[in-house]
C-alpha positions in Angstrom: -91.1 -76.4 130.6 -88.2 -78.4 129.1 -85.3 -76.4 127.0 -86.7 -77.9 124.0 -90.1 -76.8 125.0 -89.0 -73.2 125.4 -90.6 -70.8 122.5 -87.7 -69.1 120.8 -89.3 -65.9 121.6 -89.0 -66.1 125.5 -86.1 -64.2 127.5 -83.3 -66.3 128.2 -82.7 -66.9 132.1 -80.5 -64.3 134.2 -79.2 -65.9 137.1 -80.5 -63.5 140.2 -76.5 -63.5 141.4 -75.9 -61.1 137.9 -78.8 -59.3 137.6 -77.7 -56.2 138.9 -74.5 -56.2 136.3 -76.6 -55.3 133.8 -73.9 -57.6 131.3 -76.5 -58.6 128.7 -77.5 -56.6 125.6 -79.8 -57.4 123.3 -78.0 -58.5 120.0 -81.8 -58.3 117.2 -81.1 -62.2 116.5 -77.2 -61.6 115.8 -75.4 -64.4 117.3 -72.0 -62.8 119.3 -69.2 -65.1 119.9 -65.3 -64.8 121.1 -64.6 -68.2 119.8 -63.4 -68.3 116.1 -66.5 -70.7 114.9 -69.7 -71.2 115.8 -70.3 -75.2 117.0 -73.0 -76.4 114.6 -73.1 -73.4 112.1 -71.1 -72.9 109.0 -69.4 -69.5 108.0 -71.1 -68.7 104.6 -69.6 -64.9 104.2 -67.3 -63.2 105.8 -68.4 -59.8 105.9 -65.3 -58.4 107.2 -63.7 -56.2 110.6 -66.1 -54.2 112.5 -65.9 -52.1 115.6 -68.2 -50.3 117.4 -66.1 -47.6 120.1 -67.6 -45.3 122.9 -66.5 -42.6 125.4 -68.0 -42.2 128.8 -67.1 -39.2 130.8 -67.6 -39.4 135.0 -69.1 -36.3 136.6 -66.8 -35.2 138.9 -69.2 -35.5 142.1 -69.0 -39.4 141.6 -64.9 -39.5 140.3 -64.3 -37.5 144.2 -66.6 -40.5 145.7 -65.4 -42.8 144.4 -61.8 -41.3 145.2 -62.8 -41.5 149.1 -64.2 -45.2 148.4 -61.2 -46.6 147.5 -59.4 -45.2 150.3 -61.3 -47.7 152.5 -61.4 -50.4 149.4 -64.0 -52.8 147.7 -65.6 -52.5 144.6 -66.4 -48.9 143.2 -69.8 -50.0 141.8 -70.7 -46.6 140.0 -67.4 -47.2 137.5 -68.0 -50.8 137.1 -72.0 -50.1 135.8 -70.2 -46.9 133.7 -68.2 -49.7 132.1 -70.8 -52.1 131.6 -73.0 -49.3 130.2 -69.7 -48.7 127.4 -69.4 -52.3 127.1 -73.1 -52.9 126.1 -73.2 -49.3 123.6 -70.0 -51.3 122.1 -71.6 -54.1 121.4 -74.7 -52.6 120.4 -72.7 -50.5 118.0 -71.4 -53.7 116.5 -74.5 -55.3 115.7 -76.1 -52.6 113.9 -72.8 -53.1 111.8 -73.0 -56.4 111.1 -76.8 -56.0 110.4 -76.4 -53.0 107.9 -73.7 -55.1 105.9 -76.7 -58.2 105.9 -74.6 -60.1 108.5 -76.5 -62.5 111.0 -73.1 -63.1 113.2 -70.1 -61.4 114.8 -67.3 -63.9 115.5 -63.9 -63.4 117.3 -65.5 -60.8 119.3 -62.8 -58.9 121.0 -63.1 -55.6 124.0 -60.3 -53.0 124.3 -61.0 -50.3 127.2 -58.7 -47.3 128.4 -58.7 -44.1 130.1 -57.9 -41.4 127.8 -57.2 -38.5 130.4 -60.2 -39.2 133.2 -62.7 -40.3 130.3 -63.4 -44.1 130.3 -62.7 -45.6 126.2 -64.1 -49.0 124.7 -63.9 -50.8 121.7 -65.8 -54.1 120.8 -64.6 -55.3 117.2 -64.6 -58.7 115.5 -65.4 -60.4 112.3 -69.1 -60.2 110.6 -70.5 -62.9 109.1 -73.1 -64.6 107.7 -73.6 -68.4 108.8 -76.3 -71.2 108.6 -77.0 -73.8 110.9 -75.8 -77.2 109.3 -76.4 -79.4 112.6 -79.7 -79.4 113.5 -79.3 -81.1 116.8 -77.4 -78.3 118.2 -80.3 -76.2 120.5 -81.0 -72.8 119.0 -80.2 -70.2 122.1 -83.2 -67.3 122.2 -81.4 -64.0 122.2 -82.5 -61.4 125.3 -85.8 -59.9 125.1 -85.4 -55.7 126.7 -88.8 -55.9 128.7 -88.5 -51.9 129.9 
């Protein structure tokens, strides 16, 4: 089935190679960007700063393994999917935002993450909008569909 073929309904394709990063959250239709514009939309409203911030704490069974892992080195996979898992509350956080103040869009979309004494901090903020499509010839991306 061709991209233009696709129903807008269908989950979008994951590469196999990130699948287990478990970097995509489901965004209800809002469109999420870093860049400062959408290509082929126009901003209508401005709804103003958002941010959506969580705080994940390690057990202490997994902060001693993962102490003794990076003795010998390589990626310490349990922090990396507790980051992820912030990320994607961040984000998630966000778009209820931008949804409860009507918004169909969050541009500029910015992360800030720190340790605040062993617990792991994140922040996704950016701008909430409300923008149309004025080029029609730009393809309309289906957002992911949670199948569990």
């Amino acid at each position: 089935m061709s991209s233009s073929t696709k129903p807008q309904n269908q989950q979008a394709d994951i590469p196999a190679s990130i699948q287990d990063l478990h970097c995509f959250t489901e965004t209800n239709g809002v469109i999420t960007t870093t860049m400062f514009d959408v290509p082929g939309y126009r901003v209508v409203k401005v709804l103003g700063a958002i941010y959506g911030i969580t705080v994940r704490s390690r057990n202490w069974a997994a902060g001693m393994s993962m102490v003794l892992k990076s003795v010998v080195g390589g990626e310490l996979k349990w922090f990396t999917n507790l980051l992820y898992s912030a990320r994607n509350d961040a984000i998630s956080r966000i778009v209820a935002e931008t949804q409860s103040r009507g918004g169909n869009a969050v541009i500029a979309l910015r992360f800030d993450a720190g340790d605040m004494g062993g617990f792991a901090q994140v922040c996704a903020y950016g701008t909430a909008a409300v923008i149309e499509k004025i080029d029609q010839s730009v393809e309309t991306h289906p957002q992911l569909i949670r199948t569990s």
